[in-house]
N, C-alpha and C positions, 0 to 999 in steps of 0.2 A: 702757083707760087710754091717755092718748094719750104716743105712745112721747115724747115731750120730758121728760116727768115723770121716767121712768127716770133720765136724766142727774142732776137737782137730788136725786134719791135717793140716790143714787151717790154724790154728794159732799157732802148731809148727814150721810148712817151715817161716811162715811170718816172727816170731821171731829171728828163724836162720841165714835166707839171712840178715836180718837186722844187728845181731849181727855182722855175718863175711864179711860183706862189707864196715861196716859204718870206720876201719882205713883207705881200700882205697881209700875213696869219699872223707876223710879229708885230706890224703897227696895229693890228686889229689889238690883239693884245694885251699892249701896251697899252691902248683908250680906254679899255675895257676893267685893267687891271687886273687881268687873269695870268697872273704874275708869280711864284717863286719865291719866297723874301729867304736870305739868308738866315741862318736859325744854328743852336749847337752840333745837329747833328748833317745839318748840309755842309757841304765844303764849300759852294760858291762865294762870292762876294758881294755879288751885283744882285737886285732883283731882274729877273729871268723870264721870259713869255715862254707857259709851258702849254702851251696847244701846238707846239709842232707835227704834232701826230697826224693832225689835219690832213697836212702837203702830204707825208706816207702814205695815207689812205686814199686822200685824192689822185691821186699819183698813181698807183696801183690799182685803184678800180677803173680810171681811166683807159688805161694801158689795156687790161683784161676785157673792157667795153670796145677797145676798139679791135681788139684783135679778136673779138667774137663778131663785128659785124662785116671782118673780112675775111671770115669762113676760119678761123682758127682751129673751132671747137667744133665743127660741122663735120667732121668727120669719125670723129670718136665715138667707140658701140655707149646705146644707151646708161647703161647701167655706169658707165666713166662721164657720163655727161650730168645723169644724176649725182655722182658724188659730186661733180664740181659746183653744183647749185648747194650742193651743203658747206662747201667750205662758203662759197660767197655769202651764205644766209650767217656761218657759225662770224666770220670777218667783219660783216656789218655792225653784229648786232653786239659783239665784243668792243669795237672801236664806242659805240653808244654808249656801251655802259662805263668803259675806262674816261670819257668826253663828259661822259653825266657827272665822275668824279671827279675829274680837272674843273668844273666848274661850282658844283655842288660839295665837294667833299662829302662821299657816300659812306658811310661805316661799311668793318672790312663783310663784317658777316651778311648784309644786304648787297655785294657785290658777290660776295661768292654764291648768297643762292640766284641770286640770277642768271650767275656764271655755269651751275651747274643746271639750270632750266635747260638754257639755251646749248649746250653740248649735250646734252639729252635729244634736243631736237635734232640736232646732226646728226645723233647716232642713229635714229630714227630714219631720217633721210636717207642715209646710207652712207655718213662716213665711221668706220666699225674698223676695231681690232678685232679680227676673228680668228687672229695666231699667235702663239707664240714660242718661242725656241728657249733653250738651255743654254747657257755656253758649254762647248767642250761635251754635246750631246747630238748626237744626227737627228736629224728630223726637226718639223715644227707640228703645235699640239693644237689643234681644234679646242678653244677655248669655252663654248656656247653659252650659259647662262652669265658668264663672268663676262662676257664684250663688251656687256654696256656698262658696269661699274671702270672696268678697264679703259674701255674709250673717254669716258668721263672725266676720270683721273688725269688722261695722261692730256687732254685737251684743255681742261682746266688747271692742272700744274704748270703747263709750257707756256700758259698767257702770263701766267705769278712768274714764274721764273725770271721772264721776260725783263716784268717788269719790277721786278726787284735788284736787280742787277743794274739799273736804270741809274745807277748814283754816283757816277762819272763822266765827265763831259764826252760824247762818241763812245761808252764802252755798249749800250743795249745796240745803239743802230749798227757798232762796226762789226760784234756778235753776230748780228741778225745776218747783216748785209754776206760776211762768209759763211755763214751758215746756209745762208740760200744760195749762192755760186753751189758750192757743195753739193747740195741736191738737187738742184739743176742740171749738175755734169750726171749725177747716178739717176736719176729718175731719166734722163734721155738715152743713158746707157743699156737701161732696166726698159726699155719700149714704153714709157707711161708717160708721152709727150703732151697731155693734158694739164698733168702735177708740174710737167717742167716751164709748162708756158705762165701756170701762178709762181712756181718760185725764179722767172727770169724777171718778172714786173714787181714783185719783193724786192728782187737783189737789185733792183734801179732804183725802189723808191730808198731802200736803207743807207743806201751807198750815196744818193744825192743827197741825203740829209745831213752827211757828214760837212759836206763842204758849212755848215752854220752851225754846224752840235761837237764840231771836234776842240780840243781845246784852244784856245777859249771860247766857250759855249756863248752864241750868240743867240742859241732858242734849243729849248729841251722839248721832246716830244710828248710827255706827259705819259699819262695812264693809257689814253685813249689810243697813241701810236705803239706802247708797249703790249699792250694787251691785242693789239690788232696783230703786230707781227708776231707775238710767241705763239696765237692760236693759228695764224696761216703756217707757219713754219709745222707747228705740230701737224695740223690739215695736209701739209703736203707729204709729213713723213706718211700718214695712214693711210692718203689714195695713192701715193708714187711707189711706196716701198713697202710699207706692212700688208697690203693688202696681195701681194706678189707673196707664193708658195717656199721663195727660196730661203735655205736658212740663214745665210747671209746676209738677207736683201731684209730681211725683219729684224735683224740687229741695229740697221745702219741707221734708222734717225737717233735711237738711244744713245752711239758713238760719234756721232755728227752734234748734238745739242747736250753733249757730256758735261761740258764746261757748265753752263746754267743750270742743268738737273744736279749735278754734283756739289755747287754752291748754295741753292735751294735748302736741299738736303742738309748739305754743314749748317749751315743755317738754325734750321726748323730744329735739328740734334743740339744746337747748343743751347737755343733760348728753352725748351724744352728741359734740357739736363739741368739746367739754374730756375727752375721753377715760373719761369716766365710764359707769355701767351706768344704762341710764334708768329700771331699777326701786333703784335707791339715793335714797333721800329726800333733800329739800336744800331749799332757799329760791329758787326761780326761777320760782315761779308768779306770773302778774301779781298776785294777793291782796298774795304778799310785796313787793316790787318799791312798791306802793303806801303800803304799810306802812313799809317803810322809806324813804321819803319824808316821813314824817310825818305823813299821811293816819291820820284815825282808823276804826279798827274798825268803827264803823256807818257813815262815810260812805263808807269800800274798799266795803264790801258793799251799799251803794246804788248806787252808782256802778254796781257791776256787776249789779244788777239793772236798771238803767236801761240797760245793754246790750245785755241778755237781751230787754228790751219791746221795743226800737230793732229789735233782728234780728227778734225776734216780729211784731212791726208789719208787716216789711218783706215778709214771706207773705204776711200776709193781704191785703198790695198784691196782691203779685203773682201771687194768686188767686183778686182777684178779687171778692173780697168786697165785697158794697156798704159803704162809706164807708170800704173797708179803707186806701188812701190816705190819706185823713182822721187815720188811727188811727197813720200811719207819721209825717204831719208831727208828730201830738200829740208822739211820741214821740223825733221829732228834735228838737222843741224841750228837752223836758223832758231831753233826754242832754246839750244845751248847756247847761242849767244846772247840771245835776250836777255835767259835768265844770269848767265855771266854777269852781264851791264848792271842786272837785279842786284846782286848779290855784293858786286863793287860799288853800288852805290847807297848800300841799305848803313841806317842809322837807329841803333837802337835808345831809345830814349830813357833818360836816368833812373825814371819812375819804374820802367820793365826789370833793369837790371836789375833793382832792388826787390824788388817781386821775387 
């Protein structure tokens, strides 16, 4: 079978289990009461079934289960076959803990150190930053005793990031879902057809989950689906592209997943600047900021998917990619229109003015 097939496999199955499971993960639910309620700082209306994550992950490990018993992964040298048992171990055991919170309500500090256990173990396992580059400097620099506080970080920020972005109907899965296209076209471009076969069965489970999570949000994924895909996404930047020599090819998850690291970031700078804990919920993600502008719900989350493609684009320039340039102008034009529509549609509210 000629290994490309694998991929379009990958992200048929992922699509499908998604599509035919996500009614009964909503009526399950729904009986259950594992539910959403509208609150001051939610924007929904309706109480909401937030275990969507479920159909994600079944979806995805499905896909990756089938296409390893029909020789997917059988070819790849050992040490890329070991990485891949560490994303699956770091994916598993992420989804458990984000599904322990959807049902338990975990405090943030006993979620992160489990968060950082278990990336600990992956690094262990062998998925490791063991480079890294400078902008606007040649070469990448052998990291050694920092990889594992590095790997750590960047595995355990990209699940939070993930999942704090999570606060608009379709904006974590429509993120996720280009964000894995993205690195799917560079990791198969980049020879690491392992990394591309988990982010083709990503970008079907994130992409199927819109058809019920775009607005209006008929089930949200919860922690467990956010925290699952921001650590596979970051798993796949480490084994596809960080773990590759070249100084380009170690940039690209950083500028592929810019939009959430950079929101993160504002983020964490501002509750911190006002004296606050940056694990205390609040309204100062750009989502909100947009919203409270007057910006509606579908076009905040186009907008910022047209972000996502802009930064997306901008890899595949600078990787390289035949007509990957081509794909970055598409993309800058199409972000000027977006944000046009933004900017003609924004309302500033009496209370800012007076500020």
């Amino acid at each position: 079978m000629p290994f490309q097939l694998y991929h379009l496999i990958a992200f048929l199955i992922s699509v499908t289990v998604v599509l035919w499971t996500i009614p009964d993960v909503k009526n399950i639910g729904l009986r259950f009461g594992i539910v959403d309620r509208p609150d001051r700082r939610r924007i929904h209306q309706n109480p909401t079934v937030r275990v969507g994550g479920v159909s994600i992950f079944a979806g995805t490990l499905t896909a990756l289960l089938v296409v390893w018993g029909l020789g997917g992964f059988g070819g790849l040298p050992p040490e890329q076959q070991k990485e891949i048992w560490g994303i699956a171990f770091g994916s598993v055991a992420f989804f458990i803990i984000g599904f322990a919170d959807d049902l338990f309500n975990l405090s943030p500090i006993s979620r992160l150190i489990v968060q950082f256990a278990v990336a600990t173990v992956c690094w262990y396992i062998g998925v490791r930053i063991d480079f890294l580059s400078v902008p606007f400097f040649d070469g990448v620099y052998h990291i050694g005793w920092l990889s594992l506080p590095v790997t750590v970080l960047w595995l355990v920020g990209m699940a939070n990031a993930i999942n704090w972005i999570d606060g608009v109907d379709g904006l974590a899965a429509g993120v996720s879902g280009i964000a894995a296209v993205v690195m799917l076209i560079v990791t198969l471009f980049v020879d690491r057809p392992g990394a591309a076969i988990i982010a083709a069965a990503l970008a079907g489970g994130a992409l199927g989950f819109l058809r019920y999570n775009f607005n209006p949000a008929q089930i949200f994924m919860g922690d467990g689906g956010a925290y699952f895909m921001g650590f596979t996404l970051a798993g796949i930047g480490v084994i596809g592209l960080v773990k590759t020599t070249a100084v380009t090819a170690v940039l690209l998850p950083y500028l592929i997943l810019a939009v959430p690291i950079l929101d993160m970031s504002a983020v964490i700078f501002s509750r911190v600047s006002r004296g606050k804990s940056p694990f205390i919920a609040d309204k100062s993600h750009l989502h909100h900021w947009l919203l409270e502008a007057g910006i509606s719900q579908r076009l905040t989350v186009l907008f910022i998917y047209a972000l996502t493609l802009w930064a997306g684009c901008l890899a595949l320039g600078f990787s390289n990619i035949p007509s990957g340039w081509g794909y970055a102008i598409g993309a800058t034009f199409l972000l000027l229109y977006v944000s046009w529509q933004v900017w003609r549609k924004k309302k500033f509210p009496s209370s800012r003015l007076k500020s």
